[in-house]
C-alpha distance (Angstrom), angle and dihedral (degrees) to the residues before:
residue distance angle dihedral
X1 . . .
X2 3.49 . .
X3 4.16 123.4 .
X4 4.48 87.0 -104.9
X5 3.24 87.3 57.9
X6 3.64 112.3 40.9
X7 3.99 85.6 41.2
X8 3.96 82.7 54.9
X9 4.21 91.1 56.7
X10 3.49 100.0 37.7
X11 4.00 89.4 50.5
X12 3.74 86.1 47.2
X13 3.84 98.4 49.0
X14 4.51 86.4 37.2
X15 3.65 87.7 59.0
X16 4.19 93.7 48.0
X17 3.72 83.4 51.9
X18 3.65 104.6 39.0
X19 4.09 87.8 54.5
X20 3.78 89.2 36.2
X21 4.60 82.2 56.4
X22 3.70 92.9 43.7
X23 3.94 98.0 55.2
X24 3.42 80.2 52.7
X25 3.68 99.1 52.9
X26 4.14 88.1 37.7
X27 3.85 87.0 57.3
X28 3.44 93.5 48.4
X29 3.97 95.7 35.3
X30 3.92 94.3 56.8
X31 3.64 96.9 40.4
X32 3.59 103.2 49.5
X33 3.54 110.6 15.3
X34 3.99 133.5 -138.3
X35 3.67 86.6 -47.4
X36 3.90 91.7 59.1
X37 4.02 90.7 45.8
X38 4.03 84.4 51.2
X39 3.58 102.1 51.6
X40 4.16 93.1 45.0
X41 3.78 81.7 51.5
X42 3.80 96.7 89.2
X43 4.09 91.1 45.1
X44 3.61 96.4 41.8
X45 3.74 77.2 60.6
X46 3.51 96.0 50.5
X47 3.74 99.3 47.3
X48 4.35 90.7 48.6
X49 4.05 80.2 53.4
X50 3.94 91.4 48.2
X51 4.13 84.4 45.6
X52 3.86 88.6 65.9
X53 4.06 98.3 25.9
X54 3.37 100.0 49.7
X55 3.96 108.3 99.5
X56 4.17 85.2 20.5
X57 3.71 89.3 -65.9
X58 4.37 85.8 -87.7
X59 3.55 88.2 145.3
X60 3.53 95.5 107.6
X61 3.78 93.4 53.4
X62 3.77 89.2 51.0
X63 3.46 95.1 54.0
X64 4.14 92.1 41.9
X65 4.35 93.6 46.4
X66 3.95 91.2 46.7
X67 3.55 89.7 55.5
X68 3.28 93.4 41.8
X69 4.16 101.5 41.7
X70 4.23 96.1 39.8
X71 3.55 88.8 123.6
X72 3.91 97.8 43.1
X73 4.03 105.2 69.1
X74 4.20 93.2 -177.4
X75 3.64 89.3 50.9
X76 4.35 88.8 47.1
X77 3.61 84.3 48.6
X78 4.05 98.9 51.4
X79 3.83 83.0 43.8
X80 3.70 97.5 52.8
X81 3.72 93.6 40.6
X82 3.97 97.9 49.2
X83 3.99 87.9 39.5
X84 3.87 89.4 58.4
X85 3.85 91.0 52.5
X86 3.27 101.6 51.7
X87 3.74 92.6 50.3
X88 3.35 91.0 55.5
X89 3.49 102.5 53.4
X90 3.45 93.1 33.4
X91 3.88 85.5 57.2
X92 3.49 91.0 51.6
X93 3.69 101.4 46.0
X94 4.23 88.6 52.6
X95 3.92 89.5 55.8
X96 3.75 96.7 47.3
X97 3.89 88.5 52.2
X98 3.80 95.4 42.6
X99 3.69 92.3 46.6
X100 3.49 92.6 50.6
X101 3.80 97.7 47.3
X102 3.18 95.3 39.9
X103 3.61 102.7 126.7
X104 4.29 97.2 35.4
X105 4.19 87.9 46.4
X106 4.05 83.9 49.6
X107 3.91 90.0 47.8
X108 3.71 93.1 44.8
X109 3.76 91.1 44.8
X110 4.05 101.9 46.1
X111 3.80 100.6 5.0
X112 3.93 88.8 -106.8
X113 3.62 135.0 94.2
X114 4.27 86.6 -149.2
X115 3.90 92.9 93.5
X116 3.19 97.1 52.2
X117 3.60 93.3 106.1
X118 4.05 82.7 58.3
X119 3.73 88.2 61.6
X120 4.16 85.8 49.6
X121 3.91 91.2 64.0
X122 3.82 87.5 40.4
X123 4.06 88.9 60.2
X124 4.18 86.8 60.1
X125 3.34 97.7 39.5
X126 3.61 98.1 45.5
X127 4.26 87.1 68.5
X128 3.86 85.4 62.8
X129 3.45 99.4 48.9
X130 4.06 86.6 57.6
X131 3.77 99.8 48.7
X132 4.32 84.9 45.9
X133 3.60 83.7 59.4
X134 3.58 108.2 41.8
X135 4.14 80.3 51.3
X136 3.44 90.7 54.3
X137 3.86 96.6 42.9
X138 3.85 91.6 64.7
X139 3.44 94.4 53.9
X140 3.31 97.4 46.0
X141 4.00 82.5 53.6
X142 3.87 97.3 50.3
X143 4.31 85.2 50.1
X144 3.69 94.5 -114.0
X145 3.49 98.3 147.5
X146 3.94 85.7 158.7
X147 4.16 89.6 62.9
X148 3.44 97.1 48.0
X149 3.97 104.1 38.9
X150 3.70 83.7 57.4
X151 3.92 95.4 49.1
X152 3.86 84.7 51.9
X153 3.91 91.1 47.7
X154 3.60 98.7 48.5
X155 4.17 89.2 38.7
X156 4.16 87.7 60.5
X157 3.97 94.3 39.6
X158 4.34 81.5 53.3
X159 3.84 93.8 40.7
X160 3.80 97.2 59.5
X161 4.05 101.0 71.0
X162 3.48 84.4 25.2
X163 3.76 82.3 66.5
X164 3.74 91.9 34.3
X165 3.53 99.0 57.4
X166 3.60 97.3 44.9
X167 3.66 90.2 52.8
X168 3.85 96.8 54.9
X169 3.41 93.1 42.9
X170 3.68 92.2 51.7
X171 3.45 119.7 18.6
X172 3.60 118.6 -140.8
X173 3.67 98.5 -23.0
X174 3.79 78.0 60.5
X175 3.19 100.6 45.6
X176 3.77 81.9 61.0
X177 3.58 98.2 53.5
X178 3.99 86.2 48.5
X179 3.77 87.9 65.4
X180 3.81 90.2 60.3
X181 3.63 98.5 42.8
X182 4.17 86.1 57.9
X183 3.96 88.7 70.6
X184 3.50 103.0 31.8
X185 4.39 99.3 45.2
X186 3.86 84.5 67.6
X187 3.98 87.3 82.6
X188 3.83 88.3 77.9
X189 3.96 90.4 55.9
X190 3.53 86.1 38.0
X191 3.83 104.2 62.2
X192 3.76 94.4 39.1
X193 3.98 86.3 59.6
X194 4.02 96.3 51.4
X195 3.40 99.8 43.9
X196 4.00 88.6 59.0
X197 3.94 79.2 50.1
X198 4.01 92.1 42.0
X199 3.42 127.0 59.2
X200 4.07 94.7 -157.6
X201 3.54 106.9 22.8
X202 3.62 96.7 179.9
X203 4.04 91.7 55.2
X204 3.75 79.9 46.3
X205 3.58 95.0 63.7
X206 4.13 101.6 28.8
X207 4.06 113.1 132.5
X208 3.69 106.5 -108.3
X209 3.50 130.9 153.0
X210 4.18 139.2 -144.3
X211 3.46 110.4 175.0
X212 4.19 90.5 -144.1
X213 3.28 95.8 60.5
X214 3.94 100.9 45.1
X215 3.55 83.2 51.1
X216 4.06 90.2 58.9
X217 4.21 86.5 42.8
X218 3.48 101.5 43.5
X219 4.19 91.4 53.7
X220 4.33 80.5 62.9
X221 3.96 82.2 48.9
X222 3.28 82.1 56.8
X223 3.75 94.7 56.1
X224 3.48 93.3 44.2
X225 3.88 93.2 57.8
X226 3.72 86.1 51.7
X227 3.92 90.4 56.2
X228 3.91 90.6 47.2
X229 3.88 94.4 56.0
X230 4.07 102.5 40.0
X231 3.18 110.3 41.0
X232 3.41 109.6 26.7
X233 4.12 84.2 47.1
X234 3.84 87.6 56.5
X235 3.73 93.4 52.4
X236 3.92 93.2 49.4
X237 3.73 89.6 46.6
X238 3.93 88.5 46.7
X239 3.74 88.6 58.9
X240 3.41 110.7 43.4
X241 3.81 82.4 52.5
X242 3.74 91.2 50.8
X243 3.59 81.2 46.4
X244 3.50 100.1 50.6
X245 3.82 99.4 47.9
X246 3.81 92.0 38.5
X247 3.76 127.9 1.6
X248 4.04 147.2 -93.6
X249 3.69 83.4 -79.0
X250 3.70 97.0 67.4
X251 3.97 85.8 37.2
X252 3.75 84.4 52.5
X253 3.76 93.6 48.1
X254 4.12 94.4 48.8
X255 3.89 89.7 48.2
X256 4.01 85.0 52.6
X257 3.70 88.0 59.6
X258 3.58 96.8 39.0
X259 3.72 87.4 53.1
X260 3.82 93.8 63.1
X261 3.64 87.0 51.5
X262 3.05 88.9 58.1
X263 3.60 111.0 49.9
X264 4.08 91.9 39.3
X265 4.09 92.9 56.7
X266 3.64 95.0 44.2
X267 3.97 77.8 84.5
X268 3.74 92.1 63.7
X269 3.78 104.7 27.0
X270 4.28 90.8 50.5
X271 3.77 85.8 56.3
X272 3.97 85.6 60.8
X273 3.67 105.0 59.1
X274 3.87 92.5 42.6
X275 4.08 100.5 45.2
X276 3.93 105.1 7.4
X277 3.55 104.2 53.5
X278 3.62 95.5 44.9
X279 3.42 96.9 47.4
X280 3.97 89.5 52.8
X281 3.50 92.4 51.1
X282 3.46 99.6 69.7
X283 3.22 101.9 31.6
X284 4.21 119.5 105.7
X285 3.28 122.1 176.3
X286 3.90 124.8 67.4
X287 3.77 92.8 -123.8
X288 3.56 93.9 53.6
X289 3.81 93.8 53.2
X290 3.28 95.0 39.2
X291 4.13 91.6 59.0
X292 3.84 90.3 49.4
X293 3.71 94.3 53.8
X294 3.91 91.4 46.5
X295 4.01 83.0 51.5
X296 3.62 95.1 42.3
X297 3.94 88.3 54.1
X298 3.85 107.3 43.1
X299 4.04 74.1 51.5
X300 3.91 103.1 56.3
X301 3.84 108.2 20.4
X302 3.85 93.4 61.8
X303 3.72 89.8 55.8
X304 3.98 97.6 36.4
X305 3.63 73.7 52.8
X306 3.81 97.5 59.1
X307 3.74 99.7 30.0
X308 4.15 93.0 63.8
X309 3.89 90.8 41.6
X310 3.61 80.9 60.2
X311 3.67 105.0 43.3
X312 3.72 86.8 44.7
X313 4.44 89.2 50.5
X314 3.91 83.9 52.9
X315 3.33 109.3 28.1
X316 3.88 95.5 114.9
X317 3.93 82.7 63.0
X318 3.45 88.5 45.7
X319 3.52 98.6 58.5
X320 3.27 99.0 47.5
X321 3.64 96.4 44.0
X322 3.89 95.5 49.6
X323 3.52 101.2 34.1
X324 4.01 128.0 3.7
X325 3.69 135.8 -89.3
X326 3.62 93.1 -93.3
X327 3.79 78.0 78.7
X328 3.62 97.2 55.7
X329 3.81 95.4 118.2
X330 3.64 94.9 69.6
X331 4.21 85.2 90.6
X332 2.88 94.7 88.0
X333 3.23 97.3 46.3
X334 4.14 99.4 65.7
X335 4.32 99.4 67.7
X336 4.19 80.1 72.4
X337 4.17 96.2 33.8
X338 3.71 98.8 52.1
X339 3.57 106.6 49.7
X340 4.07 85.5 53.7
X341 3.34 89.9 53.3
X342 3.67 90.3 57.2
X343 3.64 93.8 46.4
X344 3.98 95.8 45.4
X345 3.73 88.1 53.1
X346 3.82 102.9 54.3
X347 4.33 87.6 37.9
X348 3.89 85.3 59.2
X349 4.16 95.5 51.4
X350 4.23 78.3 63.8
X351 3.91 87.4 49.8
X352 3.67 101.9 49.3
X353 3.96 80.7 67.1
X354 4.06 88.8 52.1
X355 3.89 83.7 53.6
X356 4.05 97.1 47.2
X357 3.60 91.3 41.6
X358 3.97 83.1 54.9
X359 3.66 84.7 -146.1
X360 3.70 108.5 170.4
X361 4.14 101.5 -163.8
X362 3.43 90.4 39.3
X363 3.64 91.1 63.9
X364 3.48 104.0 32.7
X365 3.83 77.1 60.6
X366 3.95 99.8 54.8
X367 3.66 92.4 48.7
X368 3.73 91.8 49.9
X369 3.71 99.5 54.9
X370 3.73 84.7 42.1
X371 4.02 95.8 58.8
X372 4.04 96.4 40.3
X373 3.68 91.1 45.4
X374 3.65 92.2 54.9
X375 3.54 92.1 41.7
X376 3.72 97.2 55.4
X377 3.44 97.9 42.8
X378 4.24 97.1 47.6
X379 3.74 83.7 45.7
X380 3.81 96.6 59.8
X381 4.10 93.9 25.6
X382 3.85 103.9 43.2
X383 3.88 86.7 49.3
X384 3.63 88.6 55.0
X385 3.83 112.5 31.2
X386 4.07 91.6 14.7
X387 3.82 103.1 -164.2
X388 3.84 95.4 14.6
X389 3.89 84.2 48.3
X390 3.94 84.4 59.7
X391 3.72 96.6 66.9
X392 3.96 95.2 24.8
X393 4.00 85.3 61.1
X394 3.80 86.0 47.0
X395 4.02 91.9 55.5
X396 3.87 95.0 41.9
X397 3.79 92.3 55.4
X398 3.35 107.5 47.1
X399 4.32 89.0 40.3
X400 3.52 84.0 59.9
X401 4.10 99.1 42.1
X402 4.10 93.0 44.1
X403 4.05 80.4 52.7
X404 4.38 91.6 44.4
X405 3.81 93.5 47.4
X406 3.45 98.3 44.6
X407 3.87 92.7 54.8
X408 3.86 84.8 44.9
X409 3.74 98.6 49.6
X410 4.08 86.8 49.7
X411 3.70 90.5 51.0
X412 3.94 90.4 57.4
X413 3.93 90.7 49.6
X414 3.52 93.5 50.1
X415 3.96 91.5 42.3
């Protein structure tokens, strides 16, 4: 499938998803305020970790080794035998914990053991947000961008009532669950797509293990873990800070702009996964990768470009539309926002090649500057700005990492 096209089916199934998020985020927006959107902030986090973690977070490696072994069936076999084990016990090992924390991970998360049912349901759901993705991953591997857009469509067209009925059964404690069925419901979508794909689904997804090859996915596990501690960390830190020096409110009011951040670059970043990554993967020589990055960016930044301009033209309309006008002082909040988002977005084309390269140090490295950057900066900004320091720390890091990866990535090609 050529980029046009995948581009075209990833934007389609981005936009079902993106609306599918923000009715979400309205429902929750209008019926419990900025305080509400504050205190889910910490969870929301914890279920986007769980979206990558769950199944050791391998998914990446799947996606890379199909691409790279689709004309070497023993090897696609050892792959999708291994990659079904570790999801499972993976899957199983993440419920045991979160059943058994429950009520300190609910304390730590909303500074009250009475959600800790919340983080029960999570535990379950958790295992169906892995198999979802490992589904997912070999399509994305194979390049049928077709297959998978339509898994994520139908998944977001299943997770509203989903979300819906949990919330009027359950209030906001269900509301909360409802914002871990969104990820994991795409399974159903998801195993109705491979098995047109598959001709024996269940052999497709038998345990089986080759000690090579978990070797080759558990280095991306390792990658994963290093995600799951950095950043995440720095956004936790960021708002009990923001907290701290202000209140949920203002925590509420910086996760409303982050939100439309978001949902607008999930049109670029989908594209990645699908076309990108693949197309790294088997890829050799420098010149070669070099020329695909250079395509992939005069691609995306002109319309990351014109996509903020516009959010930040409407944004008034935006806010009111997505959330309420209790959120109304998020405007100012965009001048800072946007041009991060367009700095984040072009950084990441150069890390895509860190993740098809599967280079371990390299990556541990990326995410390193990434968390002590933003640490630093919301440090010294949030205590001077406090909400506006949010998003101003947001800008100033990822300014300064486009800059450091770009210097990095020429250093390798002139190595």
């Amino acid at each position: 499938m050529s980029f046009a096209r995948a581009s075209l089916w990833t934007a389609s199934s981005t936009l079902t998803k993106i609306l599918g998020g923000l009715v979400i985020v309205k429902i929750l927006a209008v019926t419990y305020g900025p305080e509400g959107i504050g205190l889910a902030s910490n969870y929301r986090q914890l279920i986007t970790v769980l979206s990558v973690m769950a199944g050791a977070g391998i998914f990446n490696g799947v996606t890379r080794y199909v691409a790279q072994y689709q004309d070497n069936p023993q090897q696609l076999r050892q792959l999708s035998a291994t990659s079904s084990s570790v999801v499972l016990g993976t899957g199983l090992l993440i419920a045991f914990l979160l059943l058994v924390c429950a009520e300190p991970i609910s304390q730590g998360l909303f500074g009250d053991r009475r959600f800790a049912n919340v983080i029960r349901c999570l535990a379950f759901l958790q295992c169906g947000i892995g198999w979802a993705n490992l589904l997912q991953a070999k399509l994305k591997g194979i390049k049928d961008a077709r297959s998978n857009a339509l898994t994520i469509i139908v998944g977001s067209l299943l997770a509203i009532p989903g979300y819906l009925a949990c919330w009027a059964i359950g209030g906001y404690a269900g509301a909360l669950i409802g914002l871990a069925v969104v990820p994991s419901i795409a399974l159903l979508p998801a195993l109705f797509f491979y098995h047109r794909r598959a001709d024996n689904l269940l052999g497709q997804l038998l345990p089986g293990w080759d000690k090579a090859m978990a070797a080759r996915l558990l280095k991306y596990t390792v990658m994963t873990g290093i995600t799951a501690v950095t950043l995440p960390v720095a956004w936790i830190m960021m708002r009990h800070q923001l907290a701290s020096h202000s209140d949920w409110q203002a925590v509420g009011l910086w996760q409303g702009v982050a939100s439309v951040s978001d949902a607008y670059l999930q049109f670029i970043t989908a594209t990645f996964s699908v076309w990108l990554l693949p197309a790294l993967s088997r890829l050799q020589e420098k010149r070669a990768i070099a020329a695909e990055i250079k395509r992939t960016l005069l691609r995306v930044i002109p319309v990351v470009m014109a996509l903020s301009f516009a959010v930040w033209l409407v944004r008034d309309l935006v806010i009111v539309a997505l959330f309420s006008s209790k959120f109304i002082a998020m405007r100012d909040l965009f001048a800072w926002q946007l041009p991060g988002d367009v700095c984040k977005v072009a950084a990441y084309v150069f890390g895509y090649l860190v993740i098809a390269r599967g280079s371990l140090r390299a990556y541990l490295l990326t995410e390193l500057t990434q968390l002590i950057l933003l640490l630093v900066t919301s440090h010294w900004l949030i205590a001077e700005h406090g909400v506006l320091g949010a998003v101003q720390a947001y800008c100033v890091t990822y300014s300064c990492y486009l800059f450091l990866v770009i210097a990095a990535f020429f250093y390798w090609y002139r190595k």
